[in-house]
KETORPA-126505 format. One record per residue (C-alpha): residue in three letters; z, x, y. Coordinates in steps of 0.1 Angstrom, whole numbers, plus 5000, padded with zeros to 4 digits. Layout:
ALAZXY
...
! end
This chain:
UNK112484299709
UNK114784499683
UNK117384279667
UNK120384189688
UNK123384179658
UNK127184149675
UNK130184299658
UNK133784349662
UNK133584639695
UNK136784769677
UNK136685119663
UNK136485009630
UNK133784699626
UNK133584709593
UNK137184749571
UNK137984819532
UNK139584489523
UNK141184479491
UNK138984379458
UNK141584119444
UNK142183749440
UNK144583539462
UNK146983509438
UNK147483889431
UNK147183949473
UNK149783719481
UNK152383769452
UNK151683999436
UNK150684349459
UNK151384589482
UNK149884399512
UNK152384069509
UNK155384249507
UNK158084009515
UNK161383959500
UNK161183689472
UNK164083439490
UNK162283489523
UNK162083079529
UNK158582979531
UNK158482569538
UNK160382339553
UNK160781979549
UNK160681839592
UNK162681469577
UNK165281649554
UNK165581999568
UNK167582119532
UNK164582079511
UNK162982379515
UNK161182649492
UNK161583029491
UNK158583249482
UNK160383309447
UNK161082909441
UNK156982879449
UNK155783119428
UNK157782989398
UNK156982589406
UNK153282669407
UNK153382889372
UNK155282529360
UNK152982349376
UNK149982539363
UNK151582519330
UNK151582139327
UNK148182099338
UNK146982329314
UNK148582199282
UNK149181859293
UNK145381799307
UNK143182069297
UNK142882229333
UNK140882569328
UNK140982549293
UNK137282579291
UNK137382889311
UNK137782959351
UNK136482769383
UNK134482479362
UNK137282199362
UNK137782049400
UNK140981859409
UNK140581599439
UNK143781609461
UNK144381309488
UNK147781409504
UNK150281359535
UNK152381679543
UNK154481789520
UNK156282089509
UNK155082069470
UNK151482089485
UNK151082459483
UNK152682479455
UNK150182219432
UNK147782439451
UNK148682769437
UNK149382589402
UNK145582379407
UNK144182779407
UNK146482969382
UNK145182709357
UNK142082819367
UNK140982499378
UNK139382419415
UNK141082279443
UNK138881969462
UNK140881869493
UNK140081479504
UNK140481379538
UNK143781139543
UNK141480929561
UNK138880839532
UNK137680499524
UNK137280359491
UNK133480439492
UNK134280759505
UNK136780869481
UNK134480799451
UNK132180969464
UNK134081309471
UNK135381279433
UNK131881199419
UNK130081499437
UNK133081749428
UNK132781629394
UNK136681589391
UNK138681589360
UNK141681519378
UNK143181329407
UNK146281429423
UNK147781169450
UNK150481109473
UNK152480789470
UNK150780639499
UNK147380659485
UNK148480459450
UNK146480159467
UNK143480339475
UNK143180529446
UNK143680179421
UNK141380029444
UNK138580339436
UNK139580299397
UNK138679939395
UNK135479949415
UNK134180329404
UNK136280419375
UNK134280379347
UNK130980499363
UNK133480829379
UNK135180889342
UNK138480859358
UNK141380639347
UNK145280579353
UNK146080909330
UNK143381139348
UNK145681069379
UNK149381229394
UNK151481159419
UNK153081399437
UNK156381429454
UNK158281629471
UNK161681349478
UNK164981579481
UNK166381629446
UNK163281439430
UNK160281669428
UNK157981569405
UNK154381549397
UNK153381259371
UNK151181059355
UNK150280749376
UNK151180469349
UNK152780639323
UNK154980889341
UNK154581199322
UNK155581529338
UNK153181779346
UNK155682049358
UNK156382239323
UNK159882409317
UNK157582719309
UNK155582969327
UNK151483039333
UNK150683349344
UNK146983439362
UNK143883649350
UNK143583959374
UNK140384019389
UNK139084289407
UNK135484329400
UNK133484229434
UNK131184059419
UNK132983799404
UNK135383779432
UNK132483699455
UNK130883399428
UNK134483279414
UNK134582919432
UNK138282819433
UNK138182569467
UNK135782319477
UNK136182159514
UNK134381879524
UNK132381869552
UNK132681649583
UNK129581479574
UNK128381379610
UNK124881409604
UNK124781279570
UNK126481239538
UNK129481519531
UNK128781829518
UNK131182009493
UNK131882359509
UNK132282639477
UNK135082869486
UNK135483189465
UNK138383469463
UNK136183679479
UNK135783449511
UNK140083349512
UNK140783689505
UNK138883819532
UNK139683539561
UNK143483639545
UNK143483999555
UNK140883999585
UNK142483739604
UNK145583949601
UNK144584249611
UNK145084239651
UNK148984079647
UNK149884379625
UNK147784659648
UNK149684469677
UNK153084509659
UNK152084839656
UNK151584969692
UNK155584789699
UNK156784979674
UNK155385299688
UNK156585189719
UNK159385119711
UNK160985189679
UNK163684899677
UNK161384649686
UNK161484359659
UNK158784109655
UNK159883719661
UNK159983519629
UNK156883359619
UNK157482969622
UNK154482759625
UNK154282329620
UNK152282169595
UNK150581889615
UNK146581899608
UNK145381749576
UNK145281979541
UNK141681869535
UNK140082099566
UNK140182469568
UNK142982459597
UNK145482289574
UNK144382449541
UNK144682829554
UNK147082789585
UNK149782629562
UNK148882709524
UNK147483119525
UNK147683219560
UNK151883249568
UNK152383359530
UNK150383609536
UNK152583709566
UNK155683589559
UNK155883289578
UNK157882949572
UNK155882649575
UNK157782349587
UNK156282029572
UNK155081659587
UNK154181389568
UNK151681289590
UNK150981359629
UNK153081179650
UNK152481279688
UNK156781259695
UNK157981359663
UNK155181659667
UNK156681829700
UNK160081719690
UNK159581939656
UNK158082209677
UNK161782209699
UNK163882129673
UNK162482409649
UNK161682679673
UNK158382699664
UNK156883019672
UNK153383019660
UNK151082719671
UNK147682659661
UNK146482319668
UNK143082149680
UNK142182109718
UNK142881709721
UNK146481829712
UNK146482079737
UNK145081849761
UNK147381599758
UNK150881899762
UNK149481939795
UNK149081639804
UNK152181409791
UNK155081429815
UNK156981369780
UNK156581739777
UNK159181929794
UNK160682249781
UNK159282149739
UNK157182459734
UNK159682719747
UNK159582879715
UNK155882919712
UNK155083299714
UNK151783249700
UNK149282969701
UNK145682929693
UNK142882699696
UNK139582599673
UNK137582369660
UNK135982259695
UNK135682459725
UNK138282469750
UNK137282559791
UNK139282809808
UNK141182489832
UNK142382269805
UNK143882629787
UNK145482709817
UNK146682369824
UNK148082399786
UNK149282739787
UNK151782619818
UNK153882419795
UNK154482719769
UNK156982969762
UNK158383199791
UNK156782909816
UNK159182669808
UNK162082859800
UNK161383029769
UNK163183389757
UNK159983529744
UNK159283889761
UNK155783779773
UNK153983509786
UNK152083299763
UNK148483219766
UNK146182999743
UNK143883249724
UNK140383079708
UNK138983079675
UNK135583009661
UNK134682909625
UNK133782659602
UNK134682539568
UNK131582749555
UNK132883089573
UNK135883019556
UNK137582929592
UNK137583159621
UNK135283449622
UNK135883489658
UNK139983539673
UNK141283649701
UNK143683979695
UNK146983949696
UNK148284059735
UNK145283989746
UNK144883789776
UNK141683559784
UNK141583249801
UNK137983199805
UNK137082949777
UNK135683209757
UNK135883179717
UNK137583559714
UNK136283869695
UNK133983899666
UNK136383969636
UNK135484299614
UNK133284269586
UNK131283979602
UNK127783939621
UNK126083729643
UNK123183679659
UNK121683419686
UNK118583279679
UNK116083059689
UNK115582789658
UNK111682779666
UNK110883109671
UNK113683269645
UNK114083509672
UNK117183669691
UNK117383529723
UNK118283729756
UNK122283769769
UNK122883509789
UNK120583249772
UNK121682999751
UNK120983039714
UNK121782929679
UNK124883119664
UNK123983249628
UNK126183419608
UNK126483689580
UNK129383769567
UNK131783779530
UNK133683509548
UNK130083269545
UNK130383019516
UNK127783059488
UNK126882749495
UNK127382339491
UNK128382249457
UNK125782079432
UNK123682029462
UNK120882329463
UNK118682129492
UNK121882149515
UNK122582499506
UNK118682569513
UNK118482449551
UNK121382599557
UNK120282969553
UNK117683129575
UNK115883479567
UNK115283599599
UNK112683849611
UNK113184209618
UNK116884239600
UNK117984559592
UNK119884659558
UNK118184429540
UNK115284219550
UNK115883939525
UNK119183889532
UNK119983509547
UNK121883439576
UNK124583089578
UNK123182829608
UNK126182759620
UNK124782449643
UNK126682589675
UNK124782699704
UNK126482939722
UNK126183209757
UNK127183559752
UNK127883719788
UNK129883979801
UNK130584099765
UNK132083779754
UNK130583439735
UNK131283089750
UNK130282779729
UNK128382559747
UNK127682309722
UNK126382169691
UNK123082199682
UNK122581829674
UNK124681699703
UNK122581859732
UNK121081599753
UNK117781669773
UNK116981529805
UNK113381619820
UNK113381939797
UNK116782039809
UNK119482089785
UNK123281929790
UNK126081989770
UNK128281689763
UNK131681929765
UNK130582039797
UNK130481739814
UNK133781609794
UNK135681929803
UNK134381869841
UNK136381539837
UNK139281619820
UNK140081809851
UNK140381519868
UNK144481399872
UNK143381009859
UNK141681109830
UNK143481119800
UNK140681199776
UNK136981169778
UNK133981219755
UNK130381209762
UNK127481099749
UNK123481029754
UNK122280719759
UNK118080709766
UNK117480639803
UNK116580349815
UNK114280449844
UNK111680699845
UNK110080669808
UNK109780969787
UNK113081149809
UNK114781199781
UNK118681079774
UNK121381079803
UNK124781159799
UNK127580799796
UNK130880859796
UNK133680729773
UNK137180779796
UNK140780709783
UNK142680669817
UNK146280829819
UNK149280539819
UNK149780419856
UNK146680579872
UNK144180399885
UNK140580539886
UNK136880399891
UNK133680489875
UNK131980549909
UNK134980779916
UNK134180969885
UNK130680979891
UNK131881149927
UNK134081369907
UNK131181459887
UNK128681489912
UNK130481739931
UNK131182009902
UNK127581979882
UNK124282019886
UNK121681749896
UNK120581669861
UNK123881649846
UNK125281369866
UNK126681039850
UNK123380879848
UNK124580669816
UNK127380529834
UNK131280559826
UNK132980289803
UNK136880249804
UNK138080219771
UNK141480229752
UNK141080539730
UNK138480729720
UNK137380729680
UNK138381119664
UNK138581219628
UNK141281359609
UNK141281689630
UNK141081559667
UNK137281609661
UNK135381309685
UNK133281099666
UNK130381099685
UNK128280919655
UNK130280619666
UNK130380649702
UNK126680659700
UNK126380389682
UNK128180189699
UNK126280319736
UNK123180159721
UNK124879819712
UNK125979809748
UNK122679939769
UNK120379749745
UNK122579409744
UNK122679469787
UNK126179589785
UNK125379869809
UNK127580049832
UNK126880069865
UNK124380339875
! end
């Protein structure tokens, strides 16, 4: 069979995109062209401490300043000295972020949810010279000095703290105090060659790390600058086609809410690159809060909303949620699939719907990506309409193909197969960690262009019918029963149909009765406030939408929430983990 390789079905699946570096792509070029008091971010507690794109630009070429005289950062040339951020929302973020790469230093996001243990170990691997901290993470971070200092090479003056209080911005030196934002100005080497744009390593993103230990993701200016103008591509063709339709049309201000954490791809592009890039205004949280998060979204008028499927879950389901997302125009979906019922449960409580002023109606488009494709690869196009639970188009200058792992051949349309990737949006790899890198690249058989040439294992199996891809799954989550395959979001989107469920997530549990079967599906279920549901009504529920060998063989168990990472990602690690403490102590549900 001749290779099956999917690309964008546009007219143009592969596009020119500019050979420079984020910094001269977002401030300094033709392709950002926005005015320089165009107000960029928002503080959500004190709405008068904001930032223009000017008052950015400047703060970061301070900020980039002081690191460089004050600590060395990038003195010893570009990308070599890392600088471990742990941070809540704040407007000063992107800002340390810009200043982190004019130095020429390399920005390491840590997740706001690290332990000790966990922390150490993010700033050991990235090698860090520097820490820079929030005020609520003083604790954690003396608590990592006093166990790991010594051995990590970090002390009290190899840390700042950041803040972004009205009136009292400042970035300092833990004990001592010492500023970091100079009174004078760092400007940014230029690059254009390809070559070094593709191996310059300015970000590193840490991996989820749910099946082992965390893996730093390299990020280049190749990979942001691409993901920067690709993903854009289909919002400006769209404003395009209005225009030509009708020439007064005027697009609706970009305003989008900063509510995921900085330390994944979501947070780090959606609220950092992506809406400088178009000239959006990012309003700021501190941290998620589910009522101050569709209050923010009313009070702001928040236009643009990207946000994981939990979230969207839970706006259709709250009766809290009247008329909140009015505003929304635009609203997308990733990091875990979404089925075509729960987006149009969500889509009923956005934008025209419920009152809204926007021209058309709004309806949830899905992205596919990972931290190592630089975020999404797939999107759906602006205008675009597609309620299916499909994961959108493939985005130019990006290829995949579906294979099966054993074989390292394409599979058939229709069958489920292994998504592999290559793209200038794939990472180069995991930093300092060459095994990692290794398993993660596949040469496969019978590629065209160039033989040799690896292809990213993404880990997602997904089904490509009627021209479209739907995720099924994760590789490593599948469950088999008798030799047939069941996808845990299956069965948990199944249920989240159901009007008691509030959340469910699924896992495998090895069945009890016929030996060698294989493991059966148990479900974790978080009932909605004042409805009452049983597990053998579930199981009904279940048993009347899915096959024979997907049924709740594993049981359901009732519980009070249901254990997610920073995202809204379900930690399945501990869910299964905590199945076998239940079905091997006797704790079982009833089958």
């Amino acid at each position: 069979m001749a290779p099956i390789i999917y690309q964008n079905t546009g007219p143009t699946p592969w596009v020119d995109v500019p050979n420079l570096d984020l910094l001269t792509l977002l401030f300094d070029s033709e392709h950002a062209p926005f005015q320089p008091e165009t107000p960029s971010h928002l503080d959500s507690q004190s709405p008068t401490n904001c930032l223009t794109r000017a008052q950015l630009l400047t703060l970061s070429q301070r900020i980039a300043h002081g690191l460089r005289t004050n600590h060395g950062l990038g003195a010893s040339g570009l990308n070599t000295d890392v600088v471990t951020v742990i941070s809540y929302g704040q407007i000063l973020v992107p800002a340390l972020f810009y200043g982190v790469l004019i130095a020429g230093g390399v920005y390491s996001a840590a997740s706001p949810s690290s332990t000790v243990g966990e922390f150490a170990r993010q700033i050991e691997l990235g090698k860090s010279k520097l820490v820079v901290i929030s005020q609520e993470f003083e604790a954690l971070t003396r608590e990592t000095l006093r166990l790991h200092g010594q051995r990590l090479g970090i002390g009290t003056e190899n840390v700042l703290v950041l803040d972004s209080t009205p009136d009292k911005w400042s970035l300092r030196t833990l004990d001592s105090g010492d500023s970091a934002i100079s009174s004078r100005l760092l400007d940014w080497e230029r690059i254009t060659d390809p070559k070094k744009l593709k191996e310059s390593l300015i970000v590193i993103l840490w991996s989820s790390g749910t099946t082992g230990l965390p893996k730093g993701v390299m990020l280049s200016h190749q990979n942001l600058v691409c993901e920067t103008y690709l993903t854009a591509l289909s919002g400006r063709a769209w404003g395009e086609k209005q225009l030509q339709h009708d020439p007064s049309w005027t697009p609706t201000p970009y305003r989008t809410l900063a509510h995921l954490p900085l330390s994944h791809i979501a947070g780090l592009f959606g609220y950092i690159i992506g809406p400088l890039y178009s000239g959006g205004l990012v309003v700021w949280m501190r941290k998620y809060n589910w009522k101050q998060f569709y209050e923010s979204v009313s009070k702001f008028q928040i236009t643009f909303l990207y946000t994981v499927p939990s979230i969207f879950l839970r706006i259709a389901k709250s009766p809290e949620v009247a008329d909140h997302f009015r505003t929304v125009e635009t609203a997308n979906t990733g990091a875990a699939s979404m089925d075509g019922p729960l987006q149009r449960a969500a889509n009923s409580k956005l934008g025209k719907r419920v009152g809204g002023v926007g021209k058309e109606e709004t309806f949830i488009g899905q992205t596919w990506g990972l931290s190592e494709t630089t975020g999404a690869i797939t999107a759906q196009p602006k205008g675009e309409v597609d309620d299916t639970g499909c994961i959108g188009s493939v985005l130019p200058n990006v290829e995949i193909r579906q294979i099966d792992t054993d074989t390292l051949r394409d599979v058939e349309p229709g069958t489920p197969g292994h998504m592999v990737v290559r793209s200038p949006l794939v990472t180069q790899g995991y930093f300092g960690n060459p095994e990692a890198t290794e398993k993660s690249f596949v040469v496969l058989p019978d590629t065209p262009k160039d033989p040799g040439e690896k292809w990213f294992l993404t880990g997602d199996i997904a089904v490509y019918r009627d021209g479209k891809f739907y995720i099924v799954d994760r590789e490593k989550e599948i469950l088999k029963y008798k030799g047939q395959q069941i996808a845990p979001a299956e069965v948990e989107n199944v249920l989240a149909t159901h009007e008691a469920v509030g959340e469910a997530a699924v896992v495998g549990v090895e069945d009890g009765g016929e030996s060698g079967a294989g493991e059966v599906p148990r479900a974790y279920v978080v009932k909605r406030p004042g409805v009452e549901v049983s597990e053998d009504e579930l199981k009904r529920y279940v048993k009347e939408r899915m096959a024979e060998y997907k049924q709740l063989r594993g049981g359901v168990v009732f519980v009070d929430e249901i254990p997610k990472n920073a995202i809204g990602k379900y930690l399945r690690r501990e869910l299964r983990e905590r199945a076998k403490r239940e079905v091997g102590g006797g704790v079982k549900a009833r089958l």
